[in-house]
C-alpha positions, 0 to 999 in steps of 0.5 A: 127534638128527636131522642132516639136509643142507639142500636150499637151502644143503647144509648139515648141519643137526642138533637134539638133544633130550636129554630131554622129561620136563618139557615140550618140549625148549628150547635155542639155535641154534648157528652156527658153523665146525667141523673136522668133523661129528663135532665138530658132534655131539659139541656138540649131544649135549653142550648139549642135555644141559646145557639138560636139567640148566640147566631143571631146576635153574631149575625150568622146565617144559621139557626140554634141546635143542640145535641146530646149524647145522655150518658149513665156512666162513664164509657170506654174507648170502645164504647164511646165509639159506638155512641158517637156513631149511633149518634152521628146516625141520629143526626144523619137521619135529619139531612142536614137541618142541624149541623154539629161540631164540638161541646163539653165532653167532645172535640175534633177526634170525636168530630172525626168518628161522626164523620164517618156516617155524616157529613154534618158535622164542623171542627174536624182535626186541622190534619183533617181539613177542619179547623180543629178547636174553636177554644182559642177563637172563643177566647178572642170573642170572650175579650172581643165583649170583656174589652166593650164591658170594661170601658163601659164599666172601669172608662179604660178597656185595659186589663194592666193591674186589673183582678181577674177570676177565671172559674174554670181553667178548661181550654177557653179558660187556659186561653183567657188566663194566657193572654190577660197575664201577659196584658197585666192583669193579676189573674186568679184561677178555679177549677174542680179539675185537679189536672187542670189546677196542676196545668195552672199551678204549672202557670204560676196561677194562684187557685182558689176554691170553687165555693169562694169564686163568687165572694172574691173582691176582683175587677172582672169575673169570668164564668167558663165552666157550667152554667147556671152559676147565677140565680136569684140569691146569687151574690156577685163581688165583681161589678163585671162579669163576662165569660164563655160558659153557657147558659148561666143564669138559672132565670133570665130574671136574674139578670134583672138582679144582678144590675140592680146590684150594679153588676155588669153582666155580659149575656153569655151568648153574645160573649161565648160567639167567637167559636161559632163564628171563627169555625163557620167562617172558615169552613162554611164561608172559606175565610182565611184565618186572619179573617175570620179572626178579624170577624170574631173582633167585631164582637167588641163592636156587638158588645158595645151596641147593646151596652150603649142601648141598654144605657140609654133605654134604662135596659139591661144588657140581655133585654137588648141582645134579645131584641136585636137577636128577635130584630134579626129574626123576624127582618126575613132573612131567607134561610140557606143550606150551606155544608161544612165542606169536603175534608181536604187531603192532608199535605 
């Protein structure tokens, strides 16, 4: 892990590379308020670790990295300018060992500023030659696992007439709400965000408060908003829970609970992979969209694989995506170095 000060901005700036045994360590930008450096760290430390596990799992020939761009308040445009490319120094100055594309608080626009002093970066803007973002990608893994977690959990992997609660009406979050409306499925929304609940009253979404999510009667909750919404005391209504938000539990342990609760927990980096793996099969492997799209699918099949183990073992579904993550890690897949590639010229 570096942290460094930025020179134009004064801003600590940090990039954790968890683990480079499968290629060069990959993971998004994070740009965000923390009470304390120390609480910067911890994040990095304990993303990057996620991304190492999520790659794994996907079958990507990359690492886990992280960045984090450890704000006291909330800058202006100008200023945000200089951190982005303070920090787009920081990750310069490691040639390559990790790559960074878009996270809470960043998107292409801001990928497009790194660009300027590091060609380390993925999810430019389309008119740019990236792929711009990976949200709607990420929201085709998170249904890729929901499909595997409701046929193990309901016999049926159909959501028609099924209650779904979304905490987090973000990107992903639109997304996933969009396309489980049109499958039939009576869908519920929450969110801090006062714009985003007016994007969802516009939807005809009903709402529901944040602090009622947990305790709601419904089929299938999606976290896709913070993490560590879990903990040990934690009180789950619905017996599956599948979504994109990262690192939810406060404790592994916990996933320990909430089965002996009969809940269904779908491990987060294994249902939040889709955007990782549509972006650098696009732009690290030159797929088309449709394959890529069709690569992201194969999450279902992922998905099943470890149900289907941690039935039979008396598991838990984060006991076996971890030992098929560390199966993969140690089997001695040699590391490569690929790029995100040149940008094209916009036609």
């Amino acid at each position: 892990m570096v942290v460094r000060r930025g020179r134009r901005s004064g801003v600590t700036t940090m990039v954790a590379v968890h683990s480079s045994t499968l290629g060069p360590a990959v993971g998004g930008c994070r740009f965000k308020v923390y009470p304390r450096v120390h609480d910067a760290i911890d994040d990095v430390l304990r993303l990057s670790a996620a991304m190492t596990r999520k790659c794994a799992v996907a079958g990507l020939d990359f690492g886990g990295g992280k960045s984090v761009v450890a704000l006291d308040a909330v800058p202006t445009a100008e200023q945000r300018r200089e951190i982005l490319l303070d920090h787009a120094d920081l990750i310069e100055s490691l040639g390559g060992a990790y790559l960074a594309g878009p996270d809470v608080g960043t998107g292409p626009e801001d990928m497009l500023v790194l660009r300027e002093r590091t060609p380390h970066v993925f999810c430019l803007p389309q008119e740019h030659g990236g792929t711009g973002s990976s949200s709607g990608p990420t929201a085709v893994g998170v249904l890729a696992a929901l499909r595997a977690g409701a046929l193990a959990v309901f016999g049926d992997e159909g959501m028609h007439g099924r209650k779904v609660v979304i905490s987090g009406y973000g990107s992903v979050g639109a997304h996933l709400a969009t396309d489980l409306v049109q499958q039939g499925a009576e869908v519920v929304v929450s969110d801090v965000d006062e714009r985003r609940l007016a994007a969802a009253r516009e939807q005809g979404l009903p709402l529901v408060r944040p602090e009622e999510v947990l305790g709601i009667e419904a089929d299938v909750l999606i976290p896709a908003a913070v993490g560590g919404v879990f903990g040990p005391e934690t009180e789950v209504s619905a017996p599956l829970v599948v979504g994109p938000a990262n690192n939810q539990l406060t404790d592994d342990t916990v996933a320990d609970e909430l089965s002996a609760r009969g809940v269904l927990w779908i491990p987060d980096f294994v249902a939040s992979a889709g955007g990782v793996v549509y972006t650098l099969g696009r732009e690290a492997q030159n797929l088309t969209h449709e394959q890529a799209i069709a690569r992201v699918e194969t999450l279902e099949d992922t998905t099943r694989t470890i149900l289907d183990a941690a039935s039979a073992n008396g598991t838990t579904p984060l006991a076996e995506a971890d030992a098929l993550a560390e199966a993969r890690l140690t089997s001695g897949a040699e590391p490569r170095t690929p790029s995100p590639r040149e940008p094209r010229t916009a036609a």
